[in-house]
N, C-alpha and C positions, 0 to 999 in steps of 0.2 A: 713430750718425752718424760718431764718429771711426774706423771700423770700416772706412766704407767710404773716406772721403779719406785712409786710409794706402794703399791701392794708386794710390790716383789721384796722390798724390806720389809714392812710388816709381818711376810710370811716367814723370814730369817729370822727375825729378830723372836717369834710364834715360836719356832722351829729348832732354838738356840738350845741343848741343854742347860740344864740348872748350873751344873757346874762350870760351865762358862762362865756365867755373870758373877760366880762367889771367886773363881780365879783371876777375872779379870776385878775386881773392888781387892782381893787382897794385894796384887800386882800396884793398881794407884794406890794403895796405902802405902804399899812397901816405896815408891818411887816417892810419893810427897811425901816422906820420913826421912828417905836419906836427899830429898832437897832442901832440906829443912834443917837438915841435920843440926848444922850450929844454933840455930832457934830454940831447939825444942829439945834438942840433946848435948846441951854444952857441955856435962861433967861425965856423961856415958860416953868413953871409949869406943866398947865395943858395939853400938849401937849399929854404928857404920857395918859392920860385917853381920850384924844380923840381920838385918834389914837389905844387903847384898842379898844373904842366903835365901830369904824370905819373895824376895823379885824370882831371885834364882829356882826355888821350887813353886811358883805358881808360872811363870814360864814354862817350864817342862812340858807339864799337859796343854799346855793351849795350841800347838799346831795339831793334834789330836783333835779337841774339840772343835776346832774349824773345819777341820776335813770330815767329821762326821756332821756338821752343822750342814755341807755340802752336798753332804751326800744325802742327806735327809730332803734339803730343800731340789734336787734334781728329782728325787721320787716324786713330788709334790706338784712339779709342774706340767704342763699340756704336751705341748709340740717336742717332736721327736727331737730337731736339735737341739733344744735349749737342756732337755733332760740331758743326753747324750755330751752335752759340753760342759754341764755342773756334774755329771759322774766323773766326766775327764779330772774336773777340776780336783774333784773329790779324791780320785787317784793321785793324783803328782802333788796332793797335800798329805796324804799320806806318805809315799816317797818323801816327802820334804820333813815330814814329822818324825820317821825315821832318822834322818840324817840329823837335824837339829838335835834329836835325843842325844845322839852319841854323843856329840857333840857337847849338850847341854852335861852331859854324865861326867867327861871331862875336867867341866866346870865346876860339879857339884864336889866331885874329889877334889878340886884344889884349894878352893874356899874350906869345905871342912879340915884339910890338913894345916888351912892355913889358920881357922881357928883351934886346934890342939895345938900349935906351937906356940 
């Protein structure tokens, strides 16, 4: 079994846009900064809400780039179901990348209102 999901990761991982990997490194920068926060930002205040904001906009695009990451590796492989069920998948991440956006927009407004005040 693990024999054969190492090629099939490989070809994800092949398959990933670029900008996945630079959103996903700023995402763990932004999280190990605000776990850090007292460490490494004892006299910065506002550290903490930048580093929210900063999680907050590289989230955005990453159910985006999953579901194109999906849909890319569905084109890529042999047999009718497995395509036919990573386009599925590829569809209800898009549905789901939708919804999280709104969602995510929400957030993005309240964070920056909360930084002007």
């Amino acid at each position: 079994m693990p024999t054969k999901l190492l090629p099939l990761a490989r070809l994800a991982v092949r398959l990933a846009p670029r900008g996945l990997w630079l959103l996903l490194a700023g995402a763990l920068l932004a999280a190990l900064n605000l776990g850090f926060r007292r460490e490494i930002w004892p006299n910065t205040p506002a550290a903490q809400s930048f580093f929210e904001l900063l999680l907050l906009l590289c989230g955005l695009p990453l159910p985006w780039l999953l579901a194109r990451t999906a849909q890319l590796l569905g084109r890529q492989l042999r047999g009718w179901f497995w395509r036919l069920l990573w386009q599925l998948a590829a569809a209800g991440g898009y549905v789901g990348a939708f919804f999280s956006s709104v969602a995510g927009l929400f957030g993005l407004a309240y964070l920056l209102l909360r930084l002007v005040r």
